[in-house]
C-alpha positions as CSV (number, residue, x, y, z in Angstrom):
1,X,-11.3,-12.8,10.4
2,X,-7.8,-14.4,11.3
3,X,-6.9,-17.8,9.1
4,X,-4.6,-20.2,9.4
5,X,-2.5,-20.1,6.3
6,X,-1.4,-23.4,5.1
7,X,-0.3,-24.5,1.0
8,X,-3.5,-25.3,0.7
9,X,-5.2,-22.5,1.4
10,X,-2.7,-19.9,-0.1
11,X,-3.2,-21.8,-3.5
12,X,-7.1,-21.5,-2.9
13,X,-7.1,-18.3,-2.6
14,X,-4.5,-17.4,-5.2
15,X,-7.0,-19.1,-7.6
16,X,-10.5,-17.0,-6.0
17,X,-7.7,-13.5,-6.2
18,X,-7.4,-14.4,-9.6
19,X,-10.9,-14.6,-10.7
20,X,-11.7,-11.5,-8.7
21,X,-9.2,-9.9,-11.1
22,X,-11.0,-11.2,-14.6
23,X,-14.4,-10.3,-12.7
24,X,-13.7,-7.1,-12.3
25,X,-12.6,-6.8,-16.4
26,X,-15.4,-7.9,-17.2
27,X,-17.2,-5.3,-15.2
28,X,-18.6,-7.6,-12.3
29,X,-18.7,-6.3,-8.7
30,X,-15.7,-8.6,-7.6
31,X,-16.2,-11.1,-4.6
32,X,-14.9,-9.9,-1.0
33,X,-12.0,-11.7,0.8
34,X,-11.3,-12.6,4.4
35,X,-7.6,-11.5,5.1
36,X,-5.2,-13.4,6.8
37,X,-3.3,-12.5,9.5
38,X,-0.4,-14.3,11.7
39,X,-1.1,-12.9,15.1
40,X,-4.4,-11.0,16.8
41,X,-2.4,-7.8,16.6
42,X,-0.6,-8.3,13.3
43,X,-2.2,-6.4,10.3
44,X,-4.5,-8.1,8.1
45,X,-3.3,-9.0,4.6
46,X,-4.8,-10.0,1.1
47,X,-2.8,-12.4,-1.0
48,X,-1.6,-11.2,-4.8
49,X,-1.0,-13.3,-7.4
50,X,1.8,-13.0,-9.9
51,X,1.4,-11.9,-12.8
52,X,2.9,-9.1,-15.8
53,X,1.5,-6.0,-15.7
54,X,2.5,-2.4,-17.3
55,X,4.3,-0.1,-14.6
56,X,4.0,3.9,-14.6
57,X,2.9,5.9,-17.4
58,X,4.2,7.5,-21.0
59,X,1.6,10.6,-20.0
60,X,2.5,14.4,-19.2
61,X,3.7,12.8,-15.5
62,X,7.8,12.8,-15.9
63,X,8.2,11.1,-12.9
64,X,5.8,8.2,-13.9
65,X,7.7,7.6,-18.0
66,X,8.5,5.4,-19.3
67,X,5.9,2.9,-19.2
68,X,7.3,-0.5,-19.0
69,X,6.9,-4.0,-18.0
70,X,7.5,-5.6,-14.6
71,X,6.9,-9.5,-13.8
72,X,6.0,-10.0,-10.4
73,X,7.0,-14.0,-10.3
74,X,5.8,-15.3,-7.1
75,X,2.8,-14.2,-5.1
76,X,2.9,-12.0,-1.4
77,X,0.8,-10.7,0.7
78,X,0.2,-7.3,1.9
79,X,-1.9,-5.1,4.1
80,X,-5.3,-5.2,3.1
81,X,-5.6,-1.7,5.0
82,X,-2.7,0.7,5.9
83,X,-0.9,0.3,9.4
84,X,-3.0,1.7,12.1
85,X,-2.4,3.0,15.4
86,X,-3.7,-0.2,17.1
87,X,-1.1,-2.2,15.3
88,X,1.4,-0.2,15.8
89,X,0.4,0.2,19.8
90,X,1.4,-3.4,20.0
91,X,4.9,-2.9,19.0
92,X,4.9,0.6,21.2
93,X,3.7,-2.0,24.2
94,X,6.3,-4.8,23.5
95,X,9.1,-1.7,24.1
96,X,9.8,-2.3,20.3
97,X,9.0,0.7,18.6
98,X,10.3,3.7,20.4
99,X,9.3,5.4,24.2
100,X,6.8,7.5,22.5
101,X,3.5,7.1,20.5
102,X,3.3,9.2,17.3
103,X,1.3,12.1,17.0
104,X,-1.8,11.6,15.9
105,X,-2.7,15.3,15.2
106,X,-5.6,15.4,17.4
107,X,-7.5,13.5,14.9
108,X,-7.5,10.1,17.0
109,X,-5.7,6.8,16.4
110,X,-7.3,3.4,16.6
111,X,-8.5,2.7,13.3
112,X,-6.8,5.7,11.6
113,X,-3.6,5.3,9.9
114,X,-0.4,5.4,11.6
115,X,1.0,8.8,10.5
116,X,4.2,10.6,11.9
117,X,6.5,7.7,11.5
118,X,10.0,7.9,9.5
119,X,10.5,5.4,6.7
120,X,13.6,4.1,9.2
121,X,10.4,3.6,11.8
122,X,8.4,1.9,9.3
123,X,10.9,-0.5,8.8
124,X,11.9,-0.8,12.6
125,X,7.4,-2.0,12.6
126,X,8.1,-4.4,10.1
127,X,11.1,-6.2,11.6
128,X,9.6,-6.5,15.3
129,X,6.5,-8.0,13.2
130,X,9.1,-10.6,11.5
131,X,10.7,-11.4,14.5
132,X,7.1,-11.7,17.0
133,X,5.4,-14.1,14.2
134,X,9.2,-15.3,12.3
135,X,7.8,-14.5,9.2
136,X,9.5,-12.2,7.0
137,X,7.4,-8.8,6.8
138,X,8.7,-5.5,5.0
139,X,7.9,-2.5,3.3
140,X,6.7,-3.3,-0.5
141,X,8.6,-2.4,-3.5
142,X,7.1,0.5,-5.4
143,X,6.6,-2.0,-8.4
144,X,5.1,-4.5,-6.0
145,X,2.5,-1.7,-4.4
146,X,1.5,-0.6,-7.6
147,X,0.9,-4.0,-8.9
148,X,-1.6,-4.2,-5.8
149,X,-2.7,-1.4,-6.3
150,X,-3.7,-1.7,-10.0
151,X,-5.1,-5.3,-9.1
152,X,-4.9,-5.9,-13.1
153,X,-6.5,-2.8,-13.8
154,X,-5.7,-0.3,-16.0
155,X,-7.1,2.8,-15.9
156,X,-6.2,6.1,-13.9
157,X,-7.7,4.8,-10.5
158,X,-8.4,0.8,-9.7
159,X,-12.1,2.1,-10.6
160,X,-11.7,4.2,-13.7
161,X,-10.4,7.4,-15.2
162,X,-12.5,9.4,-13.7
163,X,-12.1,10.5,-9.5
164,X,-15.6,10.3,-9.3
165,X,-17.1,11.5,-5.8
166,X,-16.8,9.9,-2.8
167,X,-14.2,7.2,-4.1
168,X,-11.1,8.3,-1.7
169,X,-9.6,10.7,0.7
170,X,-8.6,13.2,-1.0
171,X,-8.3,17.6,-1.6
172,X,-11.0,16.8,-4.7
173,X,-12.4,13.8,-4.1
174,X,-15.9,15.0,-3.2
175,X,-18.1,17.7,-1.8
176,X,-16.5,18.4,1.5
177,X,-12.8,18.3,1.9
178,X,-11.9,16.3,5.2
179,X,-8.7,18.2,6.0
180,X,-7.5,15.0,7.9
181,X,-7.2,11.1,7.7
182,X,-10.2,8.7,7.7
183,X,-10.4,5.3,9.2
184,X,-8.6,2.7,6.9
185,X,-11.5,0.7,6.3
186,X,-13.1,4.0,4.7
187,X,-14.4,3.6,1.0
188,X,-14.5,0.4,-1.2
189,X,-11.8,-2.1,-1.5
190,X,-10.0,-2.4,-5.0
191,X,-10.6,-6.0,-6.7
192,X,-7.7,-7.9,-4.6
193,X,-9.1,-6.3,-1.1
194,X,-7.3,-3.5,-0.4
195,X,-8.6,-0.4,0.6
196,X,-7.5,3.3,0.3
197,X,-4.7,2.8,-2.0
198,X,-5.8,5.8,-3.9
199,X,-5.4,9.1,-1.4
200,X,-6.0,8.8,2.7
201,X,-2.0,8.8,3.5
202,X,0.8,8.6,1.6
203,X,2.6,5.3,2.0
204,X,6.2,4.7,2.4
205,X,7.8,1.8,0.4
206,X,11.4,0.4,0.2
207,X,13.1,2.3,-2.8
208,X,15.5,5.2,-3.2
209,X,13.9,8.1,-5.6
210,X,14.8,8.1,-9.0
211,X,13.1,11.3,-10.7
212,X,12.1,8.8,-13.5
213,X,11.5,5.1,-14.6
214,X,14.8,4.9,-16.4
215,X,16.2,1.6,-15.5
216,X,13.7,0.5,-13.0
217,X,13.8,-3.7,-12.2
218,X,11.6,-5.5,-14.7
219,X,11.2,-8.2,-11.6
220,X,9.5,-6.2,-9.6
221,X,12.2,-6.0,-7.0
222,X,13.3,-2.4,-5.0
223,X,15.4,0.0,-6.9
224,X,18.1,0.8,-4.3
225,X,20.3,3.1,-6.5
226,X,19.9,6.7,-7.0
227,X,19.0,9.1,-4.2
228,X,18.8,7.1,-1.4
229,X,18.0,9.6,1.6
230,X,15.2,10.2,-0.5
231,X,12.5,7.5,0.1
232,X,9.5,7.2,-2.8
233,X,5.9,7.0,-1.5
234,X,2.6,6.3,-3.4
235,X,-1.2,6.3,-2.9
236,X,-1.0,10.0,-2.2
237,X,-3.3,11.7,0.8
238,X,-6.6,13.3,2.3
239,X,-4.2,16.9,1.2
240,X,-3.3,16.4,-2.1
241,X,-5.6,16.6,-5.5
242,X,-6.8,13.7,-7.5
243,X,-4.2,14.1,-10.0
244,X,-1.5,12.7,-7.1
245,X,-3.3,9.6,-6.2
246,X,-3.4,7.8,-9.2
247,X,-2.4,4.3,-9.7
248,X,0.9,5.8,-11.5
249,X,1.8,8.5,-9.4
250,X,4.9,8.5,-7.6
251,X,6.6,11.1,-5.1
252,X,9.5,11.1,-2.7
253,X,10.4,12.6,0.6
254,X,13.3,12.6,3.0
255,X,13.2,9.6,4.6
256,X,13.6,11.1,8.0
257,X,10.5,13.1,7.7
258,X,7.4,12.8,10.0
259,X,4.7,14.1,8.2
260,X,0.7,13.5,9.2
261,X,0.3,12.8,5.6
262,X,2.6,9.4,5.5
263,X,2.1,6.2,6.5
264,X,2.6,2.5,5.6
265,X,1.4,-0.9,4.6
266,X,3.7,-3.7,4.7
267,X,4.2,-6.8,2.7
268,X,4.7,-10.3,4.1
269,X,6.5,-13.0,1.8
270,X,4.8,-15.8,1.3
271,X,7.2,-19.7,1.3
């Protein structure tokens, strides 16, 4: 469903994001919302709220200590799904995004997510997106996707500490292991509407690796120091175990890798 964003509306639906949030503390099946989205073939996004929330994890996980505050002071909006084929066709077809379609693996494309692209690529999507709707889209921080992510949860997964079956895409997630991606609309959304953060494809966002939390931004911003060939990803994917696509896990890669196991979801500011 495409909206027309206007003050208005951003601020009505920062309040319903809001009470989905406190719903789903209290243990009530949150309420379901329509995403926005600026052009026909621009992904679909959920509005966040601001808000404080506890970042990584003082657990066995090095790369995920030390636990520590961030403050995410004004709201975004962000891909309800990860990028797809079909969105990124469009910028293929507007001669934006390179002479050749990424491999898909034989599994299909359409509704998959768009896997094979270099972090470099991801951010080529993001600023044909910013300059077709003059908006300004871009990869999310890593504090800013797991704030998402979490959508004021706590626990190991947006659902609980448990994997369960059937949750997510992933090497354990249930009886049969897929071996491949699933459509990005597979499984139940998180609280704030957005689906498969938890396994399916890893996702690249803005910051260089750092091989801890050490001096991360409290303000939710990129860290751009550090190792800076080496690009972090989270959410994990369909090949790794549950372990690696927890709300807290973090991992890196050369940013000039194509892998079928990483993908995207951008972030669009909001005024």
């Amino acid at each position: 469903m495409r909206l027309k964003i206007s003050q208005l509306f951003v601020g009505l639906v920062l309040l319903g994001v809001a009470f989905s949030g406190a719903a789903c503390a209290e243990g009530v099946a949150p309420k379901r919302y329509a995403g926005i989205q600026d052009c026909d073939t621009c992904p679909e996004l959920a509005i966040i709220p601001p808000g404080t929330f506890t970042m990584g994890n003082d657990g066995p996980h090095k790369f995920e200590r030390p636990a520590h505050s961030v403050t995410i002071d004004k709201a975004f909006a962000i891909g309800m799904f990860e990028t797809t084929f079909d969105e990124w066709q469009a910028c293929f077809d507007a001669g934006a995004c390179g002479t050749e379609m990424p491999d898909d693996h034989h599994w299909g494309m359409g509704n998959r997510p768009v896997i094979n692209v270099t972090w470099a690529e991801a951010n080529t999507y993001t600023a044909w997106l910013s300059k077709k709707t003059g908006k300004t889209y871009r990869l999310p921080s890593e504090a800013e996707w797991e704030y998402a992510a979490r959508a004021g949860t706590t626990a190991e997964f947006w659902w609980g500490d448990e994997v369960g079956t059937s949750k997510a895409n992933c090497r354990d997630c249930g009886p049969e292991i897929s071996h491949q991606s699933l459509p990005v609309d597979s499984f139940a959304p998180n609280p704030w509407g957005l689906y498969n953060v938890h396994g399916n494809v890893w996702e690249w966002v803005q910051d260089c690796w750092n091989p801890t939390q050490d001096g991360a931004p409290s303000d939710g911003s990129a860290r751009l120091d550090g190792d800076c060939r080496q690009r972090v990803m989270r959410s994990g994917s369909w090949y790794y175990f549950s372990k690696n696509i927890r709300s807290a896990w973090r991992f890196k890669n050369d940013g000039r890798v194509k892998s079928y196991g990483i993908g995207f979801r951008v972030l669009r500011e909001l005024p």
